[in-house]
C-alpha positions in Angstrom: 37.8 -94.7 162.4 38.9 -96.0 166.4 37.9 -94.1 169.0 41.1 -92.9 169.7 41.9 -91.5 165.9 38.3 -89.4 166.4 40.0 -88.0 169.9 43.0 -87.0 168.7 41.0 -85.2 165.0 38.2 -84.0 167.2 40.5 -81.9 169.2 43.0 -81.0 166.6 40.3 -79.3 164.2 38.9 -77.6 166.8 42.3 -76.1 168.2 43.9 -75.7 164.9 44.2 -71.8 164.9 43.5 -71.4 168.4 46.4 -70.0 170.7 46.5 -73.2 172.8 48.3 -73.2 176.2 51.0 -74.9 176.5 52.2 -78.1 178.9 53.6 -76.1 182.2 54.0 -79.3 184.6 54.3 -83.3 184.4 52.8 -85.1 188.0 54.9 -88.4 188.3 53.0 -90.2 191.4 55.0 -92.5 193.9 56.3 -96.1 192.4 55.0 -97.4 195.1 51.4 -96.8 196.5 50.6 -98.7 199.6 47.3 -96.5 199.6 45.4 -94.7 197.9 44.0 -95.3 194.3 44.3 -91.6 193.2 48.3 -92.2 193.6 48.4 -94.9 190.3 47.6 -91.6 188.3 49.7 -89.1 186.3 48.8 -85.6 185.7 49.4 -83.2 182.7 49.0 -79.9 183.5 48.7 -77.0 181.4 49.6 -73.0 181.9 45.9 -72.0 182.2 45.6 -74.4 185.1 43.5 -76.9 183.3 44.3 -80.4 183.9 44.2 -84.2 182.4 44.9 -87.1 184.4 46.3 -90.6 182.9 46.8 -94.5 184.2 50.1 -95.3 185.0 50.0 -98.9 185.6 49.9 -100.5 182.0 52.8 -102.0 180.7 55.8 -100.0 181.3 54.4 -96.9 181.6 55.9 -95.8 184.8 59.1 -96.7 184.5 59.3 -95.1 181.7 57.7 -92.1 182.8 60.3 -91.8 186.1 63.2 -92.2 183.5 62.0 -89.4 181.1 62.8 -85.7 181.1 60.1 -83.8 182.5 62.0 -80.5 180.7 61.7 -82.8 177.4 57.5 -83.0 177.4 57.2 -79.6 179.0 58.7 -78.5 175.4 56.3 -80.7 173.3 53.8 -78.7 171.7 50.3 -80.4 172.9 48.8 -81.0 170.0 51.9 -83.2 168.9 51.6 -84.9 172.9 48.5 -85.5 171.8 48.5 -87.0 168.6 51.3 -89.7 170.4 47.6 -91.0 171.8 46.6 -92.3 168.3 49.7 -94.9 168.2 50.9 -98.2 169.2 53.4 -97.0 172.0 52.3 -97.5 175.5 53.9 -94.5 176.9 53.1 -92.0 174.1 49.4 -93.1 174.3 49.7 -92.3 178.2 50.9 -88.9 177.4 49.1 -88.0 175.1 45.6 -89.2 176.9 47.2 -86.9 179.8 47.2 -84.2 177.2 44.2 -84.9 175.2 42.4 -84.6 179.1 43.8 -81.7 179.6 43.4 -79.7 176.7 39.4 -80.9 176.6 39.4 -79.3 179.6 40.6 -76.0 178.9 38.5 -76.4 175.7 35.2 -77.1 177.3 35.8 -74.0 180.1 36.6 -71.6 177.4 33.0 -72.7 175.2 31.3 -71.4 178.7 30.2 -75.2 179.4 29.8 -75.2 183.0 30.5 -78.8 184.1 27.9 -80.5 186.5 29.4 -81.4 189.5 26.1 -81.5 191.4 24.7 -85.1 189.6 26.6 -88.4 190.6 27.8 -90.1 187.1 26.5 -93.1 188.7 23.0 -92.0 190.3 22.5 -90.9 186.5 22.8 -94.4 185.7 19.9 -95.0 187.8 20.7 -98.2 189.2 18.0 -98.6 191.3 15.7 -98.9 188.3 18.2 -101.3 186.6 17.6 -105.4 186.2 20.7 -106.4 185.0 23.7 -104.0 185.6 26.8 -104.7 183.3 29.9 -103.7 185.2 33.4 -103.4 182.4 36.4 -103.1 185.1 36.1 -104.7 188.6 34.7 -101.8 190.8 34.3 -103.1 194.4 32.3 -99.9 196.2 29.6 -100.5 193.1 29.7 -104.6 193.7 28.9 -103.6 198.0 26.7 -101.0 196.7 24.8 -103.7 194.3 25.0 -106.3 196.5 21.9 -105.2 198.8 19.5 -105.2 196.0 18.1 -108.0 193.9 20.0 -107.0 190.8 21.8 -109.0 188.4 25.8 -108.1 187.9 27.9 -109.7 185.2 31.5 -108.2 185.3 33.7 -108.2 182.5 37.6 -108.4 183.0 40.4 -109.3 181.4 42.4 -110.0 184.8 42.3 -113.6 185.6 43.0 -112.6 189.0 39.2 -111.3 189.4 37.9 -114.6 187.8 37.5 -117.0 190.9 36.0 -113.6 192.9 33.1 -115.2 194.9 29.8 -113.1 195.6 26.3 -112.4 194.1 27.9 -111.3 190.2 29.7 -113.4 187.5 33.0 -112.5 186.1 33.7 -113.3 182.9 36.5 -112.1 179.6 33.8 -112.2 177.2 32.6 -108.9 176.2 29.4 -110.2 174.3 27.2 -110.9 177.8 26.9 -107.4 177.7 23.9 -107.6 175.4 22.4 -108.9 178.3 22.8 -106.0 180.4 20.1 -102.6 180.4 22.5 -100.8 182.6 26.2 -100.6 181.8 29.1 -99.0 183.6 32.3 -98.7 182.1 35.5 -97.6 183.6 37.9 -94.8 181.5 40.9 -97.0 181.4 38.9 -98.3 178.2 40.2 -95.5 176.9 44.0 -96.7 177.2 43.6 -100.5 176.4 41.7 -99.3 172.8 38.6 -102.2 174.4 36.3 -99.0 174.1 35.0 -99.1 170.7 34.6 -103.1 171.2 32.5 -103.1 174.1 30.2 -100.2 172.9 29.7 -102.6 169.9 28.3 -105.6 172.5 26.1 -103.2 174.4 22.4 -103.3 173.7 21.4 -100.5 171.6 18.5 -99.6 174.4 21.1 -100.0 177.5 22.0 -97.1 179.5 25.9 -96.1 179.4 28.2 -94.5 181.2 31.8 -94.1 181.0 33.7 -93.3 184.3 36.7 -92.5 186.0 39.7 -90.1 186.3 40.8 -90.6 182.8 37.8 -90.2 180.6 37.6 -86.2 181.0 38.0 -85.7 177.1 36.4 -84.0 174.6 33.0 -86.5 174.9 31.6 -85.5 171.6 33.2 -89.2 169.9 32.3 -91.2 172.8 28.2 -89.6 172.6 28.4 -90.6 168.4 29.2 -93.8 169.6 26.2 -94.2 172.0 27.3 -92.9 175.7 25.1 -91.8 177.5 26.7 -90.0 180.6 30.5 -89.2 180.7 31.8 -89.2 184.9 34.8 -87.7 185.5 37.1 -85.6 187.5 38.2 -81.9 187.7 40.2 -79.8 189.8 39.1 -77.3 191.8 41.7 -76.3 194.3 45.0 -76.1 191.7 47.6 -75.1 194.5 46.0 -77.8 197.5 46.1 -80.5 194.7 49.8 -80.0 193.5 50.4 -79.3 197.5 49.2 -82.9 198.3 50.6 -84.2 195.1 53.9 -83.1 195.9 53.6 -84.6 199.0 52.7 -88.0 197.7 49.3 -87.9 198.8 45.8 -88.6 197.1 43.9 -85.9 196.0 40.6 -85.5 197.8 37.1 -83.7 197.6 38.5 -80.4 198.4 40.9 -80.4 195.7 39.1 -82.0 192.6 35.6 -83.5 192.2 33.4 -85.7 190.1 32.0 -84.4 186.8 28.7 -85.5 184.5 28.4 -84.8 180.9 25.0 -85.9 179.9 24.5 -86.7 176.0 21.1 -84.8 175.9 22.5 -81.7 177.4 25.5 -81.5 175.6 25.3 -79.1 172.4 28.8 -79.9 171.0 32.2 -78.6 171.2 31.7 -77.0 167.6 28.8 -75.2 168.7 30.2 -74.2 171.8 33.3 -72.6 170.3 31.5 -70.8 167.4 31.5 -67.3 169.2 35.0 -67.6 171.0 37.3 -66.0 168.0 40.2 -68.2 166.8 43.3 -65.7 167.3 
């Protein structure tokens, strides 16, 4: 079974029953961002307030989200939004991450898991320990932060535009020199591109993994089976200030959503944590 088909089960069992909130808004950010990273992301939103973000920069995904009816996905249930993320279409798959996010979310508060936004994703990772750090996305604030110590970097990206980079790391398409690697980093938009389940497959069985970035705030149960170590990823914290600046076209900042760890070893399970909150 992919990665994505275990999502998209995962969180259908478990809701199955459950009187799940529905989608209450669609974020659409700017077609053009001159700025800001955080603007290249969509967000689903559901009536409880809980929130899932999705990239908007594959294929034709955001032309095709500014053409759609907002009123049209708002009247989706979200389990069928979601199960769109277990397909071949682009756009559905974007949607229904959005949704799957979002959902997990509301999930994971209702359980009484109390998300750690204290520990860096990263600093879990323990980098400074690490001899050869395997990088899958080009992050440049990790190559700077790598650079000053005598660590080996091999990045892997599909981009040819990254390949004739020049600095202390290797870029390369093949996914296999991650065997290589003790410390890997990978970034969520894995989780869009269906690469996930082949680069956890490279990965020595002994390396150290974590999967990061706006996108990966699912339901981490499939992505632990699978050998993750630490999930990094982003809530929101200040609802109104982050629609307020979304509105606005702006990116969202510290005050209004924050980084998240899940760590494997204290995670108990999204069964176990729903098994006293009654199904209605």
């Amino acid at each position: 079974m992919t990665l994505s088909s275990s999502l998209v089960e995962l969180i259908t069992t478990v809701g199955r029953g459950r009187e799940l909130p529905p989608v209450a808004h669609l974020h659409r950010p700017p077609q053009v961002v001159p700025t800001g990273r955080h603007k290249k992301f969509g967000m689903i939103m559901l009536a409880d307030g809980s929130c899932g973000f999705f990239y908007t920069r594959f294929d034709n995904i955001l032309s095709r989200l500014m053409a759609c009816d907002p009123a049209q996905i708002l009247a989706t249930p979200i389990l069928d939004l979601i199960a769109g993320y277990d397909g071949d279409d682009p756009f559905a798959k974007a949607l229904g991450l959005g949704a799957l996010n979002a959902l997990s979310q509301h999930l994971l508060r209702i359980g009484g898991f109390a998300l750690d936004l204290t520990s860096d994703p990263l600093g879990q990772s323990r980098l400074e320990q690490a001899e050869h750090v395997g990088m899958v996305g080009f992050f440049p604030p990790l190559i700077d932060m790598l650079a000053s110590r005598n660590v080996a970097l091999t990045i892997i990206e599909k981009d040819p535009q990254f390949f004739d980079c020049a600095g202390n790391f290797s870029v390369t398409a093949d996914t296999a020199r991650l065997v290589d690697c003790d410390q890997v980093l990978v970034t969520g938009s894995t989780l869009m591109n269906d690469t996930l389940d082949e680069v956890l497959a490279c990965c020595n069985p002994a390396a150290h993994i974590a999967l990061i970035g706006p996108t990966a705030s699912c339901l981490p149960d499939p992505l632990f089976e699978r050998g993750v170590d630490v999930v990094g990823s982003t809530t929101v914290i200040d609802l109104p200030g982050l629609l307020t600046r979304l509105e606005a076209g702006e990116s969202w900042n510290a005050g209004t959503a924050t980084k998240y760890c899940i760590a494997r070893k204290d995670y108990p399970g999204i069964v176990g944590l729903l098994t006293s909150v009654p199904v209605k």
